[in-house]
C-alpha positions as CSV (number, residue, x, y, z in Angstrom):
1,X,0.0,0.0,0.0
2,X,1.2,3.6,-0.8
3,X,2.1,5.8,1.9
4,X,0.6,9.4,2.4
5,X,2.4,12.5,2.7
6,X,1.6,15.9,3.9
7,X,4.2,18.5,2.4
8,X,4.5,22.1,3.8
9,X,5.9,24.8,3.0
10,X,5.1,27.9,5.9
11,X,6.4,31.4,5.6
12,X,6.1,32.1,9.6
13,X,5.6,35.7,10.3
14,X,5.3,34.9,14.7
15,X,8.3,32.5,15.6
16,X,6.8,32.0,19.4
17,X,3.4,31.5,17.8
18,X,4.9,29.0,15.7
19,X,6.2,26.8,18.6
20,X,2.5,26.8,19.9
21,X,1.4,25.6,16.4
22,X,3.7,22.8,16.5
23,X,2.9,21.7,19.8
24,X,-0.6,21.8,18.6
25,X,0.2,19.8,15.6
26,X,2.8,17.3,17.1
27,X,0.4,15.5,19.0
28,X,-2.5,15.3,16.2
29,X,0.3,14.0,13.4
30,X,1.3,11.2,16.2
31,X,-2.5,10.3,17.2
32,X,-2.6,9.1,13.0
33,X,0.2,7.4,12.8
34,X,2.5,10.2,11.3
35,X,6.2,10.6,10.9
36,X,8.1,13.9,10.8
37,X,10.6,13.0,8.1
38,X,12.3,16.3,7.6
39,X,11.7,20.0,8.8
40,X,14.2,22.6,7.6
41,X,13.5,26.1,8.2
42,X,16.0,27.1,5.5
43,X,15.5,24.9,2.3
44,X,17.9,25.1,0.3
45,X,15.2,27.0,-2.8
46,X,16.1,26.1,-6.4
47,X,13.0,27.1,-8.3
48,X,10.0,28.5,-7.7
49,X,9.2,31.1,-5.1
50,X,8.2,29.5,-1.9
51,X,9.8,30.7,1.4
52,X,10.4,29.5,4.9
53,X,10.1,26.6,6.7
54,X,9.6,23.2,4.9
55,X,8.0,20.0,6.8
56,X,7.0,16.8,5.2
57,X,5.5,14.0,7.1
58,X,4.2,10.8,6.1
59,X,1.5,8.8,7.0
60,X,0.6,4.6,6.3
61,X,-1.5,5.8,3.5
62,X,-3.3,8.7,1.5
63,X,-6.2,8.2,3.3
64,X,-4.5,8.2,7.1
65,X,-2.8,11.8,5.8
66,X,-6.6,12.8,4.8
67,X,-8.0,11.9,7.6
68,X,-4.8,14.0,9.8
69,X,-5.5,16.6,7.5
70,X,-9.5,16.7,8.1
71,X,-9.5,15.9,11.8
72,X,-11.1,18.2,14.5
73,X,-7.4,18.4,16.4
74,X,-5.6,19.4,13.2
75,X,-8.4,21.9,12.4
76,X,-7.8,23.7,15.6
77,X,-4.0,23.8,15.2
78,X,-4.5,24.8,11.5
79,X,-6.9,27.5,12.4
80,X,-4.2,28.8,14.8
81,X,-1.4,28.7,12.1
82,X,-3.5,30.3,9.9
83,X,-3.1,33.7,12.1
84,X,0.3,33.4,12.3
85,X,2.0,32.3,9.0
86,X,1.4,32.0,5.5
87,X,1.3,28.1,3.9
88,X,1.4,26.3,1.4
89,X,0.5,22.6,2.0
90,X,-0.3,19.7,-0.6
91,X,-1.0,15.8,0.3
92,X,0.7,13.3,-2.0
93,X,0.6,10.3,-2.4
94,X,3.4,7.4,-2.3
95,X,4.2,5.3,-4.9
């Protein structure tokens, strides 16, 4: 079975707010089975015009990184982010 990913890309205007957000998030990506498998929070860019930090974490499938995605905890976290940083986040599958 494919694995699921969440990508992210988040231009973080609030660095303090930010630690809140991921102390929000942490526990959510854990509670479905996710995996942090890289956070930089200076990628090294080569096209394109996204900024700031990049996260990707995977999940045992698309529909487990759906499901984190759609959840009431990651909505609250997400809500939260939302006021403090500008993102850019796609799910992906595995192959």
């Amino acid at each position: 079975m494919a694995k699921g990913y969440v990508v992210a890309h988040i231009k973080v205007h609030d660095p303090e707010g930010f630690k809140t957000f991921a102390a929000m998030a942490g526990p959510v990506i854990k509670e479905f089975g996710g995996t942090v498998l890289a956070r930089d929070p200076k990628p090294e860019l080569r096209e394109g015009e996204l900024e700031g930090v990049c996260v990707m974490v995977e999940f045992e499938s698309p529909e487990q990184a759906k499901a984190f995605y759609e959840s009431a905890g990651y909505t609250a976290a997400k809500e939260f982010r939302e006021k403090i940083s500008d993102a850019r986040l796609v799910l992906v599958s595995g192959l």
